[in-house]
N, CA, C and O of each residue as an XYZ file, in Angstrom:
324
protein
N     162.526    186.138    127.413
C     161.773    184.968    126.999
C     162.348    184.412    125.713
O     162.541    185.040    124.672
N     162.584    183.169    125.947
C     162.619    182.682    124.427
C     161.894    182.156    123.805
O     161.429    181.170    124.376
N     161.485    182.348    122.722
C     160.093    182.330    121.225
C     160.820    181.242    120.713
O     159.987    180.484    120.216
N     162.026    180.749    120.572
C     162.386    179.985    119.385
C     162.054    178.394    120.016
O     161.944    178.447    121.241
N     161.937    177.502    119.657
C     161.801    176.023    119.822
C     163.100    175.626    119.480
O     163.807    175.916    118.516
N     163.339    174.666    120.781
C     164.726    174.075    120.901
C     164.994    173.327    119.393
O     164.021    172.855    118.806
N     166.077    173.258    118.914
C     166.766    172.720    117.969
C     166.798    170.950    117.502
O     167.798    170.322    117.848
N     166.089    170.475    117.005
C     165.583    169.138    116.723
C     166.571    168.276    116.391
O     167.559    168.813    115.890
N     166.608    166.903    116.541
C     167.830    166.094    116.494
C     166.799    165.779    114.993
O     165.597    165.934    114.776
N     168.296    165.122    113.898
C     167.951    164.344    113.062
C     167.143    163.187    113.057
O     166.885    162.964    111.875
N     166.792    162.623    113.534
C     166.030    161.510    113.863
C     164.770    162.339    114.488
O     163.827    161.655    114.090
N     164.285    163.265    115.130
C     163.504    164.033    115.578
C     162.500    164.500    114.133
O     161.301    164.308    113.934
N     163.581    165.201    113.238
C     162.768    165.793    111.884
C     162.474    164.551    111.278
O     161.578    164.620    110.438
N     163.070    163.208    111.498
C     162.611    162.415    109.647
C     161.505    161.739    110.746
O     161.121    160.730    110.155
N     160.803    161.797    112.054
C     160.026    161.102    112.758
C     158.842    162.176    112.212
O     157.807    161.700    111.747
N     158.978    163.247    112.264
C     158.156    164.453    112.149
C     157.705    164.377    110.551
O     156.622    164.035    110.075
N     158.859    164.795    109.929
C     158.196    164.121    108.214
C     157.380    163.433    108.098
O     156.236    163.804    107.834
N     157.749    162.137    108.275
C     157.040    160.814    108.561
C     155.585    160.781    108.844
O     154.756    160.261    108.097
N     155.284    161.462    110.145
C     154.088    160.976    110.737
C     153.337    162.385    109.475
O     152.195    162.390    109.013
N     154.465    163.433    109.216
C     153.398    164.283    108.234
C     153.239    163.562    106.870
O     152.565    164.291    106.142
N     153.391    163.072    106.600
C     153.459    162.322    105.194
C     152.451    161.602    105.111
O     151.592    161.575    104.229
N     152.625    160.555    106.741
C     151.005    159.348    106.337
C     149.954    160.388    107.115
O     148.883    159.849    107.395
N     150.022    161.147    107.331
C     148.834    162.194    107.533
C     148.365    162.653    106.326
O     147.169    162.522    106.065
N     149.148    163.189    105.520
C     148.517    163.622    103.857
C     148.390    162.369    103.023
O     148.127    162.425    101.821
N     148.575    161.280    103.654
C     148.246    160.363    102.125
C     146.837    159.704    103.249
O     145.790    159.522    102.628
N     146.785    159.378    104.726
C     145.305    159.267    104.979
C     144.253    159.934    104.308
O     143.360    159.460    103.606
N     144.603    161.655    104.776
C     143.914    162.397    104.073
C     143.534    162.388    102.643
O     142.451    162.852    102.286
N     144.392    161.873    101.802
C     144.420    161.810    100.322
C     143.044    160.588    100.010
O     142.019    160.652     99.331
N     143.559    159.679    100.751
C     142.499    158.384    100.707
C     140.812    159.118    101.269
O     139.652    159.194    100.866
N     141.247    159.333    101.871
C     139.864    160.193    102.339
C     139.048    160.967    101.346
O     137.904    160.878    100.900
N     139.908    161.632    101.201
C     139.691    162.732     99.895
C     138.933    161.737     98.819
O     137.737    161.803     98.538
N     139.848    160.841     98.301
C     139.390    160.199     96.990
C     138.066    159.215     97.409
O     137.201    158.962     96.570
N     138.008    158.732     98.682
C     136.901    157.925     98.944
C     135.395    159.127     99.399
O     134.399    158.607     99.901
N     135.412    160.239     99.221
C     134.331    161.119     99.279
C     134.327    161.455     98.426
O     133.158    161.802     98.256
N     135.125    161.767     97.144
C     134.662    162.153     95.797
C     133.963    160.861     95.061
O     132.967    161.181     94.412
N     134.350    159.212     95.031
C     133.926    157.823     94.793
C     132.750    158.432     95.224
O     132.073    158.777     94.256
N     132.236    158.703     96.306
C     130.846    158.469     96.991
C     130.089    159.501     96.148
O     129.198    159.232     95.342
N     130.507    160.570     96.408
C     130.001    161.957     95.670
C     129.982    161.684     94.259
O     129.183    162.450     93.721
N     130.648    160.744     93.262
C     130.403    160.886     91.809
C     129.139    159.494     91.652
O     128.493    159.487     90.605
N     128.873    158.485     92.606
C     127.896    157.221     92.854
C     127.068    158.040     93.342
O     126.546    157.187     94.060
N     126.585    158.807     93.540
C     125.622    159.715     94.185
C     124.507    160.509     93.203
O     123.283    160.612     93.118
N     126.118    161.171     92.286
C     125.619    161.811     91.258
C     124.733    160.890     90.046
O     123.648    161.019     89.479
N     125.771    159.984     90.015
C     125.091    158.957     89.032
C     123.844    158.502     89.194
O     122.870    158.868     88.535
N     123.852    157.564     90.219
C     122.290    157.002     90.692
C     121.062    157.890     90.690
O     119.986    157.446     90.289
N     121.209    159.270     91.175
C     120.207    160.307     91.028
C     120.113    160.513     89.534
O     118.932    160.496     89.187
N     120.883    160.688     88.610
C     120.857    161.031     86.782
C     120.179    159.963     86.422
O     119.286    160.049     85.580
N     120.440    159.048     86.887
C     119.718    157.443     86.127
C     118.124    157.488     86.789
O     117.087    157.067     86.278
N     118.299    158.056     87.915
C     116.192    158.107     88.854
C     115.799    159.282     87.799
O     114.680    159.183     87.297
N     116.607    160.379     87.416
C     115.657    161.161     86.729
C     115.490    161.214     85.216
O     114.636    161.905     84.659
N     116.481    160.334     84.513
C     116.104    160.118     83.366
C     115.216    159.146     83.402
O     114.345    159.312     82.547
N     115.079    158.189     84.050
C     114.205    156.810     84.075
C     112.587    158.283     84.283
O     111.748    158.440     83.395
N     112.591    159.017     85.491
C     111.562    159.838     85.424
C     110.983    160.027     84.266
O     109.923    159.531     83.884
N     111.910    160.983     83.517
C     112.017    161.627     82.295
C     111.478    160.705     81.268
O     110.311    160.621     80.886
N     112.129    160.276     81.023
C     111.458    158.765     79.826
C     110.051    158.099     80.303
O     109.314    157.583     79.463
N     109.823    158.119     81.216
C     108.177    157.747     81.712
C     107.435    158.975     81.503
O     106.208    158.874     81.515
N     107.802    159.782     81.368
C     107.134    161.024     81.432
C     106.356    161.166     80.120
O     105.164    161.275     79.832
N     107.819    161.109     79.260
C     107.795    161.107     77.785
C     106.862    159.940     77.165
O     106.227    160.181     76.138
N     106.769    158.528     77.862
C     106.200    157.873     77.326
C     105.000    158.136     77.114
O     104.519    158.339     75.999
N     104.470    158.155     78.055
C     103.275    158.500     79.340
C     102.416    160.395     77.983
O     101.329    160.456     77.410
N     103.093    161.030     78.011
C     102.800    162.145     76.723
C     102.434    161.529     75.465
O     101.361    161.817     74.933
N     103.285    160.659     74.919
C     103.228    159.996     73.594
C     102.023    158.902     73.804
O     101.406    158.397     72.867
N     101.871    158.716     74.719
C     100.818    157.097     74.364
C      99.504    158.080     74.560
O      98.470    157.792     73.958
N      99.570    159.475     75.580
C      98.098    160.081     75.915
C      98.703    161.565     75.740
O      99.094    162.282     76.661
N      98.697    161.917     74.184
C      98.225    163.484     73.915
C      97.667    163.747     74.418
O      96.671    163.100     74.741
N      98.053    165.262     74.942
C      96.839    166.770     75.301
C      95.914    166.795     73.924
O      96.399    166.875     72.796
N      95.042    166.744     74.103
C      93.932    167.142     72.875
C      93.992    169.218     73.609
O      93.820    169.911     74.612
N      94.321    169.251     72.322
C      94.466    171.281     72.518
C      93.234    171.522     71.810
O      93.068    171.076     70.675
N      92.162    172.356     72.547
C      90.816    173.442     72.143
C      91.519    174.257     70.668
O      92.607    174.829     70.607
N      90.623    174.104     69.700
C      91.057    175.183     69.074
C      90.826    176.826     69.613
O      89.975    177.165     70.435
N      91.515    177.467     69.135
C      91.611    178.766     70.148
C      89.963    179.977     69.181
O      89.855    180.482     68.063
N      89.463    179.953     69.860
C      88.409    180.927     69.101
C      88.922    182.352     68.635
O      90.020    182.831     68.921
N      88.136    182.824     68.022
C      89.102    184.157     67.132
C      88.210    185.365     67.839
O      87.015    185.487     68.108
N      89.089    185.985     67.964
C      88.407    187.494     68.826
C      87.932    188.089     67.798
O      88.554    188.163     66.739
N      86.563    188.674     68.022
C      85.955    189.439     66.716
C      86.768    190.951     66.642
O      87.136    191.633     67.598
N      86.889    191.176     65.492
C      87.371    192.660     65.364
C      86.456    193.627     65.667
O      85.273    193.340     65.482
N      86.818    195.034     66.217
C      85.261    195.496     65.951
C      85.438    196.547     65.399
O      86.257    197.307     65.917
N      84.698    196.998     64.076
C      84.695    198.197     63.278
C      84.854    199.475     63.622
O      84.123    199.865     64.532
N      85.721    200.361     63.079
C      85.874    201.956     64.231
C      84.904    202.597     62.804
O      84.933    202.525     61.576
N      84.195    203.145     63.733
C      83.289    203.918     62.095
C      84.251    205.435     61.985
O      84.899    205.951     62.896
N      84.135    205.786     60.960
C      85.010    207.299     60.491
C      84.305    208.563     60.756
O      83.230    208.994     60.339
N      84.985    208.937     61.375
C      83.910    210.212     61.993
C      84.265    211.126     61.347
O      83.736    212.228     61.493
């Protein structure tokens, strides 16, 4: 049996290059147009939760917690035996 693959004409390899080349730069475009999406993604969600965040904050500042003062636990005397 022969394992080896017949012997390629010059014009055979720079066709083969070729079609591998605009295969990695599709891919490349690809690549960079899912990270674009993925960093507009990231952004828009940071801007919904600081906008959250800052309403939150407002929303605290215009209506304090009024805090109970905390009552004091009585001590209780150990008599000396």
């Amino acid at each position: 049996m022969d394992t080896e693959p017949e012997p390629k004409t010059p014009a055979e390899m720079k066709e083969i290059r070729l079609s591998r080349k605009l295969a990695q730069e599709t891919e490349g475009i690809k690549a960079m147009a899912d990270i674009a999406a993925a960093d507009i993604a990231i952004r828009k969600r940071t801007e919904q939760l600081r906008a959250e965040r800052l309403a939150r904050e407002a929303d605290a500042q215009a209506n304090p917690v009024e805090t109970k003062p905390k009552a004091k636990k009585a001590v209780a005397k150990k008599k000396a035996v």
